[in-house]
C-alpha positions as CSV (number, residue, x, y, z in Angstrom):
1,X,-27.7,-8.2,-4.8
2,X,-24.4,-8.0,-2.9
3,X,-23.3,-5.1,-0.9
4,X,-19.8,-4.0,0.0
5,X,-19.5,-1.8,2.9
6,X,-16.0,-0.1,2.9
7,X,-14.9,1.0,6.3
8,X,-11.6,2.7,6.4
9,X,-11.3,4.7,9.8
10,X,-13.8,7.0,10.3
11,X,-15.3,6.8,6.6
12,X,-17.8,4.4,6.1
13,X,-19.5,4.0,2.5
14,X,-21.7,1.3,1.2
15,X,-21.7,0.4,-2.1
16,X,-24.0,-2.0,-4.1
17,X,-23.1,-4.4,-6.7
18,X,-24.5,-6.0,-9.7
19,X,-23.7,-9.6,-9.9
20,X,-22.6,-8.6,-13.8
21,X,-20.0,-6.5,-12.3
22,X,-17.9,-9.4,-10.6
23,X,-16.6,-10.0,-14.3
24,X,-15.0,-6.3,-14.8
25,X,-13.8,-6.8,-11.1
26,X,-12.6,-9.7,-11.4
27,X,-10.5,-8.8,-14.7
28,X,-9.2,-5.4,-13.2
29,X,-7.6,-7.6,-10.0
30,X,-6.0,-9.5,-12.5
31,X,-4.8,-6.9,-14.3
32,X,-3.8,-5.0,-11.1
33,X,-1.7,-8.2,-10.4
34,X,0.1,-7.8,-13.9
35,X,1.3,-4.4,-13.9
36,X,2.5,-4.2,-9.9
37,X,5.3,-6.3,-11.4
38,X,6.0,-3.1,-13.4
39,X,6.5,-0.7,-10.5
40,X,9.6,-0.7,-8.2
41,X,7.0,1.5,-5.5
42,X,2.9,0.2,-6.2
43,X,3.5,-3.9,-5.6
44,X,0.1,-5.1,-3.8
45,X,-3.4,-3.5,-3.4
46,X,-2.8,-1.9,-0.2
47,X,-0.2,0.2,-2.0
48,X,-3.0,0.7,-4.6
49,X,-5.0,2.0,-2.1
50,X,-3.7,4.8,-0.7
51,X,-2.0,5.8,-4.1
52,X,-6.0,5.7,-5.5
53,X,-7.0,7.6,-2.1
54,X,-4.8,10.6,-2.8
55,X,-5.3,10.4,-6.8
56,X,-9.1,10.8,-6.0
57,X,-8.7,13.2,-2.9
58,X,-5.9,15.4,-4.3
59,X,-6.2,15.0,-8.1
60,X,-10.1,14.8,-8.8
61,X,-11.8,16.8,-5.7
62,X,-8.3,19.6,-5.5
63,X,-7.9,18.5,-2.1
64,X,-4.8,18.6,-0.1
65,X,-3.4,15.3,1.5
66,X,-1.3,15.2,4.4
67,X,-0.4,12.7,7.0
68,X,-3.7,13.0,9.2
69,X,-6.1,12.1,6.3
70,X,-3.8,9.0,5.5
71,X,-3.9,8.0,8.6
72,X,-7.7,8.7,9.1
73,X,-8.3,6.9,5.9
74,X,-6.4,3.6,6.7
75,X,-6.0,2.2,9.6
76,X,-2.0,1.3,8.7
77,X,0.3,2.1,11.5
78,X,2.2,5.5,11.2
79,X,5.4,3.6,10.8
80,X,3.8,2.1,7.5
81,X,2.6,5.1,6.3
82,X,5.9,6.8,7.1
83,X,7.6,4.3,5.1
84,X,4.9,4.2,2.3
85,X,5.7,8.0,1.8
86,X,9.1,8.1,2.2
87,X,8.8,5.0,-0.2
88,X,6.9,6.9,-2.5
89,X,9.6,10.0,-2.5
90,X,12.9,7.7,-3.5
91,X,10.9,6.3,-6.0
92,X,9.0,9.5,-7.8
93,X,5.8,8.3,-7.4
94,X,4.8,10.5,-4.3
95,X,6.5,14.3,-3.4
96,X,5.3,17.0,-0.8
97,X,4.9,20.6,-0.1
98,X,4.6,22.6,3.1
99,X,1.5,23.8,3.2
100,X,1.1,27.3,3.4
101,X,-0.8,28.0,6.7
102,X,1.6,25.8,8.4
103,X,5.7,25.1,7.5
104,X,5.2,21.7,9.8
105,X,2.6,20.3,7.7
106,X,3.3,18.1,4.2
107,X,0.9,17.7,1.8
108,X,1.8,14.9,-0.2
109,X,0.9,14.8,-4.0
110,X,1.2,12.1,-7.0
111,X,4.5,13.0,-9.2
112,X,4.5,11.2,-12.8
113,X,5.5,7.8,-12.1
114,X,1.7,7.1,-10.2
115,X,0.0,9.0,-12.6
116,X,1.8,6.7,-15.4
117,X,0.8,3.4,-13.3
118,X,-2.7,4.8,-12.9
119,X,-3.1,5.1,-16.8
120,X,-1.9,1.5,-17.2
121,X,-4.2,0.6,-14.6
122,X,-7.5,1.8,-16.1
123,X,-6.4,0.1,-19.7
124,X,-7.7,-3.3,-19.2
125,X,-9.5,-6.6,-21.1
């Protein structure tokens, strides 16, 4: 049986994969591949990634994202991730708000547009 260890900064998971599930995988890249041609913001899977990242931090577990978890997450520089989210802003897929404990801090949130490309996403052959 295969295993995938994921290793994104400090957060290390291992996962472990049935040889059956290369198929659904392997249909969901393509289908990734498809739809990015659809976005003007989420064009390759390292976009994906983070745009996953806060869907299933922020969305799912009510957990506020700002630009320390990004960049403990990924290991992208912070001019990427600077341009991602400013990126993300033009293009209404990605907005902020201050947090309350502190004006300097951003926590950035999905807006529509990623929560449209996320339903495409999960609709697949």
């Amino acid at each position: 049986m295969p295993i995938i260890i994921v290793s994104m900064g400090s957060n290390q998971k291992k996962f472990q994969l049935e040889d059956k599930e290369f198929s659904r995988i392997s249909a969901f890249l393509k289908h990734a591949n498809k739809i990015f041609s659809t976005s003007n913001f989420i064009k390759n899977l390292d976009t994906l990634e983070i745009v996953i990242f806060i869907y299933k931090e922020n969305h799912l577990e009510n957990k506020n994202i700002n630009f320390k978890a990004l960049k403990e997450y990924t290991n992208k520089s912070d001019m990427y991730l600077s341009s991602f989210l400013r990126s993300g802003k033009e293009t209404n897929y990605l907005n902020f708000k201050f947090s309350s404990k502190d004006r300097r801090i951003k926590n950035y949130y999905l807006e529509k547009n990623s929560y449209e490309f996320i339903r495409k996403l999960k609709e697949f052959d």
